[in-house]
C-alpha positions in Angstrom: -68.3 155.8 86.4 -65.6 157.2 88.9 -62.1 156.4 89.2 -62.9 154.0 92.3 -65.2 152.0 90.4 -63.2 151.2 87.9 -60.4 150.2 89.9 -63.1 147.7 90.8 -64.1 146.4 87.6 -60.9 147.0 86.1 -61.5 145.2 82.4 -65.0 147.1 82.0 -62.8 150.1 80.4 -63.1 150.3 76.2 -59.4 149.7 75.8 -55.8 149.6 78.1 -52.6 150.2 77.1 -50.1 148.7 79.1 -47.0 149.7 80.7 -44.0 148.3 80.2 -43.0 145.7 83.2 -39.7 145.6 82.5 -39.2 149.0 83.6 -37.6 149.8 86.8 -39.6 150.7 89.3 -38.5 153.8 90.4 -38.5 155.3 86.6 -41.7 157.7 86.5 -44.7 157.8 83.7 -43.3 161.5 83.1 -39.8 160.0 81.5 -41.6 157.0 79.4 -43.8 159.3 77.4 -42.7 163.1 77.9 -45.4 165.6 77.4 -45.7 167.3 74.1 -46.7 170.6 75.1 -50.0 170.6 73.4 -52.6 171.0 75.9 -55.5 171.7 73.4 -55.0 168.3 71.3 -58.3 166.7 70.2 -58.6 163.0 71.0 -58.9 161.2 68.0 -61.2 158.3 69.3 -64.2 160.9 70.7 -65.9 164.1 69.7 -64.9 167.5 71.2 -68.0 167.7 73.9 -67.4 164.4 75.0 -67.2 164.4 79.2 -67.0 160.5 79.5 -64.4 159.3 82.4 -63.4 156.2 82.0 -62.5 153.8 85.0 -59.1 153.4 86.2 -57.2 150.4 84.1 -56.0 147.0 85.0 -52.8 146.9 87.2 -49.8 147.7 85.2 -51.8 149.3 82.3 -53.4 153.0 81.3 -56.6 154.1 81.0 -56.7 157.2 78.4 -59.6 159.5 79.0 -60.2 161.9 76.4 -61.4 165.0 78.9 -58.4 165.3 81.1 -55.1 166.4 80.7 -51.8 165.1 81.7 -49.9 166.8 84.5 -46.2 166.0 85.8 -46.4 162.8 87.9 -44.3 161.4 91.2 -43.4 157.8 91.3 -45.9 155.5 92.7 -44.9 154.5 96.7 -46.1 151.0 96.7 -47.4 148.8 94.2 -50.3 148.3 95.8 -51.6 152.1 95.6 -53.7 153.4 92.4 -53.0 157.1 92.1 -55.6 159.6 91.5 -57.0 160.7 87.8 -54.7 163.1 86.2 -54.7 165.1 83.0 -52.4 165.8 80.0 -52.9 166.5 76.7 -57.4 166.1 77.6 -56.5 162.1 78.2 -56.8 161.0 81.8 -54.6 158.5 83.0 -55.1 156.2 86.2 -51.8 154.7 87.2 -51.9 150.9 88.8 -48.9 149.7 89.9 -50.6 146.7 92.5 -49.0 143.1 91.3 -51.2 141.1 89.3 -50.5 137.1 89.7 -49.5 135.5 86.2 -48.9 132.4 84.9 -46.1 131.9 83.7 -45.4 130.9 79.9 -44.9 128.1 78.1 -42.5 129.8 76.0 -39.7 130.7 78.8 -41.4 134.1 80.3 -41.2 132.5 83.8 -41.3 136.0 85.6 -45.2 136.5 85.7 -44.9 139.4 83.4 -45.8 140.1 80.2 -43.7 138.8 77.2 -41.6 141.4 75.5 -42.4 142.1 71.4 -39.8 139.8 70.5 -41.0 136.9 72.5 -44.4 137.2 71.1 -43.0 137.1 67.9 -41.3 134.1 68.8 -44.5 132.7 70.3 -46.1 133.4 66.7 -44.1 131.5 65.1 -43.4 128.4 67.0 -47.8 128.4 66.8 -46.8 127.1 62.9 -43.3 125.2 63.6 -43.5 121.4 64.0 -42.3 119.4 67.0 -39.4 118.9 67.9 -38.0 116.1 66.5 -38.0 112.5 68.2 -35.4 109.7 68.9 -36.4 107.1 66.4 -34.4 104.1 68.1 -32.9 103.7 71.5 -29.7 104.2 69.8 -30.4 108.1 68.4 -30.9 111.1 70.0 -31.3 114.5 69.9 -28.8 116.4 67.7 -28.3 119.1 71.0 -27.8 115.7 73.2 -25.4 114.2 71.0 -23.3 117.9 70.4 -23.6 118.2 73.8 -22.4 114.5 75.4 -20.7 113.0 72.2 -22.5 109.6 71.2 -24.2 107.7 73.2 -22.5 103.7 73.7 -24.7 101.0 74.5 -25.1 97.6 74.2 -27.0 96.7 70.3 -30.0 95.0 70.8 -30.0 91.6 69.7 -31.8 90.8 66.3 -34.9 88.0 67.0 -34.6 87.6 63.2 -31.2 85.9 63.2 -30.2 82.5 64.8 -27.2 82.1 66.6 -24.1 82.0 64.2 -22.4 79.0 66.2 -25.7 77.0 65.8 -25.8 77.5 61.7 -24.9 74.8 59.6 -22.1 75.0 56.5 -21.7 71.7 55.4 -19.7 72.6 52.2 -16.7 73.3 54.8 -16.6 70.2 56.2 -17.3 68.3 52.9 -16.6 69.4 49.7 -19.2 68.7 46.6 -17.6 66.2 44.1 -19.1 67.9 41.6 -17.8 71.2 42.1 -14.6 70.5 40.2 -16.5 68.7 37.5 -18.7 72.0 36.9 -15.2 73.9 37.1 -13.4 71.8 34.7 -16.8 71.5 32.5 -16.8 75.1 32.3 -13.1 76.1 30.5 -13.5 73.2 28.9 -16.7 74.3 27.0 -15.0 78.1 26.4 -11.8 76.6 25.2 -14.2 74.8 22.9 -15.9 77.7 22.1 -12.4 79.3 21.1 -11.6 76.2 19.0 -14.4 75.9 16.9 -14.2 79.8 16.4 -11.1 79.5 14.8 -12.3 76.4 13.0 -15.0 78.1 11.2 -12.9 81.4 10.1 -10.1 79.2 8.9 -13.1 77.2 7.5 -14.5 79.9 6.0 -11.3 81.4 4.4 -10.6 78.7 3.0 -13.8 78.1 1.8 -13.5 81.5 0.0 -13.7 80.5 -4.1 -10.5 82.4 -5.6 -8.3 82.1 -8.8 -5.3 81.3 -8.5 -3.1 84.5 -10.0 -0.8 81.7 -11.0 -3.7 80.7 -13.5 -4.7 84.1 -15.0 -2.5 85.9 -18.5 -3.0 88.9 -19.1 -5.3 90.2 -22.4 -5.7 93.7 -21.9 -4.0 96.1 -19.8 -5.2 99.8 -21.4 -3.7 102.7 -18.4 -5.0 105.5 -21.3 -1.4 107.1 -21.6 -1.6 107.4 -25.1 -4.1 109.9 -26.8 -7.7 109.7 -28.4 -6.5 108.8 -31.7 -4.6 105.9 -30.5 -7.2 104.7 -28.2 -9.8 104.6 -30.8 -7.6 104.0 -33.9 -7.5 100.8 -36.3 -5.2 99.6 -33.8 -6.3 100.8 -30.7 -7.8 98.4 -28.1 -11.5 100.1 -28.0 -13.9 100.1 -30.8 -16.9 102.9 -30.9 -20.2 101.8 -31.3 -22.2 104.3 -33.0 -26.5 104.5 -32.8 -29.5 105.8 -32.4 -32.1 103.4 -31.8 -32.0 103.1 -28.1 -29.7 99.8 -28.3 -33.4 97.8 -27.0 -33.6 99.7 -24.0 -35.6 102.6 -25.2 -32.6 104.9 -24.2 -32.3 108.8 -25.0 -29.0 109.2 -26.4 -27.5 108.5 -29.5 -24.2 107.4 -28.9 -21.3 109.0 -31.1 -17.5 108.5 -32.9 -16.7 112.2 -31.7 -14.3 113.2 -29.7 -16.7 115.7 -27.9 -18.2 112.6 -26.3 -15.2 109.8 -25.9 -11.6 111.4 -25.5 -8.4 111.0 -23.4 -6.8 113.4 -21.2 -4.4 113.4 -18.3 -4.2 109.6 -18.1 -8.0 109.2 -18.5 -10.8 108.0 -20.6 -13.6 110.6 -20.2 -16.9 109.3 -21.9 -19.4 112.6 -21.3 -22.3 113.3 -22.7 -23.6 116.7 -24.5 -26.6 118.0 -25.5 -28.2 117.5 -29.4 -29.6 120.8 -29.3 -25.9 122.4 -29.0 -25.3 120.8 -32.6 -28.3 121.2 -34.6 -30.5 123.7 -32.4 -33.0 123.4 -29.9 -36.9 123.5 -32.6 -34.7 120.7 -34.1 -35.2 118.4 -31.9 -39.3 118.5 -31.8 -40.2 119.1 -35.8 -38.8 119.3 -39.3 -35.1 117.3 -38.7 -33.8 114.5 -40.2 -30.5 113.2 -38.7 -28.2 110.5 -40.0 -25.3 109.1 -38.4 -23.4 108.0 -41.7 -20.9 106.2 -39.4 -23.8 103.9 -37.5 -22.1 100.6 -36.9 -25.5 98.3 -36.0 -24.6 96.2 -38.7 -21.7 95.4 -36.9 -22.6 95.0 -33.5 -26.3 93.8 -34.2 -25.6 90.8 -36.7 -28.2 88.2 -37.9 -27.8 85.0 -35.1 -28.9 81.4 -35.3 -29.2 79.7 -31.7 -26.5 77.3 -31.6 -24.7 78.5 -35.1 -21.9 81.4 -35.8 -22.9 84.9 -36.6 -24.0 85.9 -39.7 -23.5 89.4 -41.2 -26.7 89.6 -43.4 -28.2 93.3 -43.9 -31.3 94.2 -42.4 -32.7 97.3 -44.1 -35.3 98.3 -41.8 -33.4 97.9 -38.4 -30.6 99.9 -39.8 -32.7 102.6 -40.6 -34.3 103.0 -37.4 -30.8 102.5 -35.2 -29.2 104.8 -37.6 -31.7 107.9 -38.5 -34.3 110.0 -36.9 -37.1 112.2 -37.7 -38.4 115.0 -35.5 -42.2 115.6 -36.4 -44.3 117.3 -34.0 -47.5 115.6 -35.0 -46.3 112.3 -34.2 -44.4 113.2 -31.6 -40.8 111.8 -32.7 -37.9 113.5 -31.8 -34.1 113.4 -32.2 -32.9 112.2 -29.2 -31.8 114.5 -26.8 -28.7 113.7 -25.7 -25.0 112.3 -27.3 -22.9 110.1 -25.8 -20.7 107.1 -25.9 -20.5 103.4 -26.3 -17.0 102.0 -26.7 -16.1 98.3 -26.4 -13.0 95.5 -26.7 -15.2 93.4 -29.3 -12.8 93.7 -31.7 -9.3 93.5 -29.7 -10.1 91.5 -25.9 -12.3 89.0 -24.6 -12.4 86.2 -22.3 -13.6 82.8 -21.1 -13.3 82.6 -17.5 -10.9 85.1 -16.3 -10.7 88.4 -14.2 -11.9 92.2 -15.1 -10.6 95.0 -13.6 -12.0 98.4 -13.9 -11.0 101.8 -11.8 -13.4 104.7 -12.6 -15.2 107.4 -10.9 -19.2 107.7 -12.0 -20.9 110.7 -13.5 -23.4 112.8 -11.9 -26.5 113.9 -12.9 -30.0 112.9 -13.1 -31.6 110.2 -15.6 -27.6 109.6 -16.7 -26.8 105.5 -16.6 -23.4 104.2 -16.5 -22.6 100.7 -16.9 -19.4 98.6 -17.0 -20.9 95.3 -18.4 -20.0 92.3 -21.0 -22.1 90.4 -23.7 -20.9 87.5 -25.6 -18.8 87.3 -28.6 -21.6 84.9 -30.4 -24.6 84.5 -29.6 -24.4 80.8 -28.9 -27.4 80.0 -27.1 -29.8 82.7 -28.9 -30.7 86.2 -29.0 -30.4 88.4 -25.7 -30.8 87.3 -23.1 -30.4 83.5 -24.0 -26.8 83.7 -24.7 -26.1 86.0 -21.0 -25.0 89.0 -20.1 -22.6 90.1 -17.0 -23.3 93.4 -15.4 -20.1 94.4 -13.6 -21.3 97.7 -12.6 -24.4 99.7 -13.1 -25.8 102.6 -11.2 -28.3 106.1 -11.6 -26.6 109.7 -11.9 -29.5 110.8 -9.4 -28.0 112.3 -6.3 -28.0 110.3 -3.0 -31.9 111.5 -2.2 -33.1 109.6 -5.1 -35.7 107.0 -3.7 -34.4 103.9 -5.7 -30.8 103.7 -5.4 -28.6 106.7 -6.3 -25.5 107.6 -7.1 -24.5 105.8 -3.7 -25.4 102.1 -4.9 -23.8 100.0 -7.8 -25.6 97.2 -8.5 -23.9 93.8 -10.2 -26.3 91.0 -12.2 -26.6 88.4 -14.3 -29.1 88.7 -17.4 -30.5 85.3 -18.7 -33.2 83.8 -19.8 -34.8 80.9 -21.8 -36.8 83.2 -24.8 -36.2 86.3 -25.6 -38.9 88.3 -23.7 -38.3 86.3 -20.9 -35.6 87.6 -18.0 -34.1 86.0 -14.9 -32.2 88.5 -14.2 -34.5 89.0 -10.6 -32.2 85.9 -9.3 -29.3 86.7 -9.6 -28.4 90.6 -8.7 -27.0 92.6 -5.7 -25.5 95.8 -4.5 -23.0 97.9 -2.6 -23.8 101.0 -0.7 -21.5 103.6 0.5 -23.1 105.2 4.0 -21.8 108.6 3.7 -20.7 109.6 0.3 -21.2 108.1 -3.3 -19.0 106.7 -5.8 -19.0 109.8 -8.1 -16.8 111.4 -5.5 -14.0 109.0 -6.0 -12.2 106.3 -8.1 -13.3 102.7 -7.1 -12.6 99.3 -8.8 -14.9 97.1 -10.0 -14.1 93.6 -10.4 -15.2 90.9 -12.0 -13.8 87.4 -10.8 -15.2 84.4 -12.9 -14.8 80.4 -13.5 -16.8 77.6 -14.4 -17.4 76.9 -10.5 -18.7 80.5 -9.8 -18.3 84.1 -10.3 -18.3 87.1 -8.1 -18.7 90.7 -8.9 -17.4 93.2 -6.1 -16.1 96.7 -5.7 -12.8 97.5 -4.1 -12.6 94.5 -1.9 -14.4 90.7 -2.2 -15.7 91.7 1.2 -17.9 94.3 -0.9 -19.2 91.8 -3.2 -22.7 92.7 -5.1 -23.5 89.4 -6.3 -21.3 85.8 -5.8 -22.8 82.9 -7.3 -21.7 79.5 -7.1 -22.5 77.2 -10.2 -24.4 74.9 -8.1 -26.8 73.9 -11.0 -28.2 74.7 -14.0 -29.4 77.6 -15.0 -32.8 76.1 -15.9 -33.3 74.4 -12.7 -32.3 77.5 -10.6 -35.2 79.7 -13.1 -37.6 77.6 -12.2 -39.3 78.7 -15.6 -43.2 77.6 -15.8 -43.9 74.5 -19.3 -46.4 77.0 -21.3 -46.0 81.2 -21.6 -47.6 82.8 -23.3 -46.2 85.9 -25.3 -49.7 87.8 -25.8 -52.1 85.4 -26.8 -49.9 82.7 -27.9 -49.3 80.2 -25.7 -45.3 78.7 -25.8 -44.0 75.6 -24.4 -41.2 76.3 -22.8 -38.0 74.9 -23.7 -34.3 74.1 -22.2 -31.9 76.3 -24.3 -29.0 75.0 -22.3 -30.1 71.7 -22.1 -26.4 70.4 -23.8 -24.4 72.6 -21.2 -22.8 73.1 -17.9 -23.9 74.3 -14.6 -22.0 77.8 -16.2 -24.2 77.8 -19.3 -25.0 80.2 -21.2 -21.8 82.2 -19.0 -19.3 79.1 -20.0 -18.5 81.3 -23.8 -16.1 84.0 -24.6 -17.5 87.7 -23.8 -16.0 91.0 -24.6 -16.2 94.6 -22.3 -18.4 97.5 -22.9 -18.2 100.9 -21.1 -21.3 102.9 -22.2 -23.0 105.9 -20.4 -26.8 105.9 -21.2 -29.5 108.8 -21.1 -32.8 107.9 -19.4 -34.3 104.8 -21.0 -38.1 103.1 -21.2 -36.9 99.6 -19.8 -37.3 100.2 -16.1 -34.1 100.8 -15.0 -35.9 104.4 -13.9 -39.1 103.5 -12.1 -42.1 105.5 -12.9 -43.2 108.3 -10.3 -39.8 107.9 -8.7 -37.4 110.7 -8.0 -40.0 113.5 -10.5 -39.3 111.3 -13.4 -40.6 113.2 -16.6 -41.5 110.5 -18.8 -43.9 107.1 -18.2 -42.3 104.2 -19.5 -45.3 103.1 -22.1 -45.5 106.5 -23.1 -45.6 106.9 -27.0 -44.0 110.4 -26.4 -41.6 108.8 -23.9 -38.3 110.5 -25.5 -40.4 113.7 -26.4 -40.8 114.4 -22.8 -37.6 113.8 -21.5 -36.7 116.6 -24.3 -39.1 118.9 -22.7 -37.5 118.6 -19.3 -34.2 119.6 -20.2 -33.8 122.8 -18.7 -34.7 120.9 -15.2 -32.4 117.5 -15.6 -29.7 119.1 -17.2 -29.1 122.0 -14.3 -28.1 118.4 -12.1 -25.1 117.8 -14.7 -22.7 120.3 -14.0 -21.5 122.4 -16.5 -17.5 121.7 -15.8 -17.2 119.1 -17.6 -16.1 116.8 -15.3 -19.2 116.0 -12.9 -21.0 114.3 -15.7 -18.5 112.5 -16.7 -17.6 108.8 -16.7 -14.1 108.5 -16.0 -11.8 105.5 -16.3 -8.3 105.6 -15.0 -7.3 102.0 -16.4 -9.1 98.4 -17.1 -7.4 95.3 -17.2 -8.3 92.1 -18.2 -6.8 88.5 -17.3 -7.5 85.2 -19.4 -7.6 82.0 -17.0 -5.1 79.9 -19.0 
């Protein structure tokens, strides 16, 4: 195809590259590509032999051929001319400068020439922008517009949803609702009420709050331990040592003990600790081929012969001495010593009280399986044996640490033991406790008290609002047991009878009891549920005691070994007759 019929067909080339229309017209092709002084370059698009001439190009564009060269050019003389073929570089080149109509662009290019790099750039990417953002009320307008002319003031358009404000009707301000004020009035009146009655029912309350009058109360024992041991405990000291072995009915795992290893003063204090058996008469001892005596066991004393409704009588009873005061240890039958020594120290021989006030201020021992108690039993057994004639637990609580999963070392628990036989205990009605939240009470003194009268009785720690059990003498202790006719104890069947049937509201806790402060080791009576906390012994184990013994090396690591932390310390106890 020649040169002229190209210019004819001007697209039928295989490619144009255009010149640049923003050139001025009198610059030359020379200066916008110079020649590089390679005549013999190869064109990279065809072979060597090629001799293909390619028609001229559009207007405004260039053909390359790849057979010609490119010689030095003059500037075209009218844009309507097309210059012959020339060569440079084996590319022929076909100038066309005629004007070729354009549209112009939507994008601003309103000159009929082709956009510039940038522009298309432009043009590529508003292809992906959104539209231009619309007014969405007659009242909004362009951001440009508003920049431009400031805000645009119009009259609003009137709402169809509201009614004219003159036309609306507000009867309340031409005539006022009578009842208004009476809902006013009706209003303070009730709060004020409310305010009344409040203070009512707390002076109510406070004086509805069963005290003694401290008018009414003399003073029986006031014991701050300033003196020593010997003193203390001596024929005319105000505590009296209670000395066994037999578990004192319990099942417990100490013996408790006259020596001053176990009960002593110091600094102001009463310490009652216990100590390990196997530090006195070796550790084999304790499992086979011992026999230990306490020649100073006192159950005679503190375990006399009692007729229901009689005094106490001192007769001896052989075989009950023998077991409270002696042990074997044979390893066939499983008997051991017990384990563990401790104390048991009570005012039955110098204090007691009818009615009255205790006061004790200790801090608890720690360790697991130890049991400390703070508790009174009666001077005679009136009503019958325990727990016909009563019992009054001030304080008792567990030596396990505050993870134990039935009550810790942070609980004390207060109760009431009675009942109307001897195997029989109501104690489940009458009991409650005191927590402390964050720490325990073997961290610190508290006081225990004991506030009781024929109307009621209340046992709290540190203040009456941290009361563990208050119990009004409401009626009779029968009534409130609300004991079945017939029980049977194994197979034979009882009828069940009103010890108390002659008394008060307060009986069997209307007679004179005395104070005990004893520290127990483990025990078979409950107060240690099975499978709780890794308890080593079942409670109707035959061997009960035996494997307590065996876990010594775990429950003793919890004691401490200062002294102190398994201690049950008392700082003073003082008791008040109501005269």
């Amino acid at each position: 195809m020649s040169p002229a019929d190209a210019s004819q067909n001007p697209k039928s080339g295989p490619f144009f590259l255009g010149e640049d229309p923003f050139k001025s017209s009198g610059s030359s092709p020379s200066d916008s590509r110079p020649s590089s002084g390679v005549d013999s370059m190869a064109n990279p698009f065809q072979g060597s032999d090629s001799g293909v001439e390619y028609p001229p190009s559009p207007p405004h564009h260039r053909r390359y051929d790849s057979t010609a060269s490119i010689p030095n050019r003059s500037k075209p003389s009218s844009a309507s001319t097309v210059s012959e073929p020339v060569s440079r570089q084996n590319i022929t080149i076909v100038d066309r400068t005629d004007a070729v109509p354009r549209s112009p662009s939507y994008y601003g290019n309103g000159h009929g020439l082709r956009p510039s790099r940038a522009s298309s750039a432009i043009r590529l990417r508003e292809s992906f922008a959104p539209p231009p953002s619309r007014p969405m009320t007659t009242f909004s307008t362009a951001p440009s517009v508003v920049n431009s002319l400031g805000p645009i003031k119009g009259k609003r358009i009137k709402s169809t949803l509201l009614e004219d404000t003159s036309k609306l009707e507000k009867p309340w301000l031409k005539e006022k609702d009578p009842y208004a004020r009476v809902a006013y009035l009706l209003t303070y009146a009730v709060a004020f009420l409310g305010v009344i009655a409040s203070a009512v029912k707390c002076y109510l309350g406070y004086k509805g709050v069963l005290v003694i009058n401290p008018a009414n109360l003399c003073m029986v024992l006031d014991e701050e331990f300033n003196s020593d041991t010997n003193t203390v405990f001596g024929s005319g000291g105000n505590w009296f040592r209670e000395v066994e072995l037999g578990g004192y009915g319990n099942g417990e795992f100490e013996m408790t003990t006259a020596s001053d290893n176990n009960s002593y003063v110091s600094n102001g204090y009463l310490y009652v600790t216990p100590t390990l058996t196997s530090d006195a008469i070796g550790m084999s001892n304790i499992f086979d081929g011992y026999t230990y005596n306490l020649t100073d066991c006192t159950y005679n004393l503190t375990n006399p012969e009692s007729i229901p409704g009689g005094t106490n009588s001192t007769a001896f009873n052989l075989s009950a001495y023998y077991q409270a005061c002696g042990a074997v240890s044979n390893s066939t039958a499983g008997t051991v010593i017990p384990p563990v020594q401790s104390a048991r120290i009570s005012t039955r021989y110098s204090a007691s009280i009818r009615y009255g006030r205790v006061e004790v201020r200790a801090k608890l021992p720690r360790g697991d399986w130890l049991w400390p108690a703070i508790w009174m039993l009666p001077v005679n057994n009136t009503y019958g044996p325990w727990p016909m004639s009563g019992e009054i637990d001030i304080m008792e609580s567990r030596g396990n640490g505050r993870d134990y999963p039935d009550q810790g070392i942070d609980y004390v628990r207060g109760s009431l033991n009675w009942g109307p036989l001897s195997f029989i205990n109501a104690v489940y009605k009458t009991f409650g406790w005191w927590t402390q939240r964050r720490t325990d009470y073997g961290e610190a003194f508290h006081t225990y008290a004991l506030e009781w009268t024929d109307q009621f009785i209340r046992i709290y720690v540190d203040s009456r609002l941290q009361y563990m059990l208050q119990l009004t003498f409401s009626e009779p202790f029968f009534s409130r047991g609300d004991f079945p006719a017939v029980v049977e104890n194994g197979t034979t069947p009882i009828v069940l009878e009103n010890p108390w049937v002659n008394g008060t509201n307060a009986t069997p806790f209307d007679q004179p009891f005395y104070l005990i402060l004893s520290l127990a080791a483990g025990g078979t009576n409950g107060w240690f549920p099975d499978n709780a906390g890794n308890k080593p012994w079942l409670d109707g184990s035959n061997t009960a005691m035996k494997d307590f013994a065996l876990a010594q090396n775990t429950w003793y690591q919890t004691w401490g070994s200062d002294g102190e932390s398994q201690s049950f310390i008392i700082d003073y106890v003082k008791m008040w007759q109501l005269c």
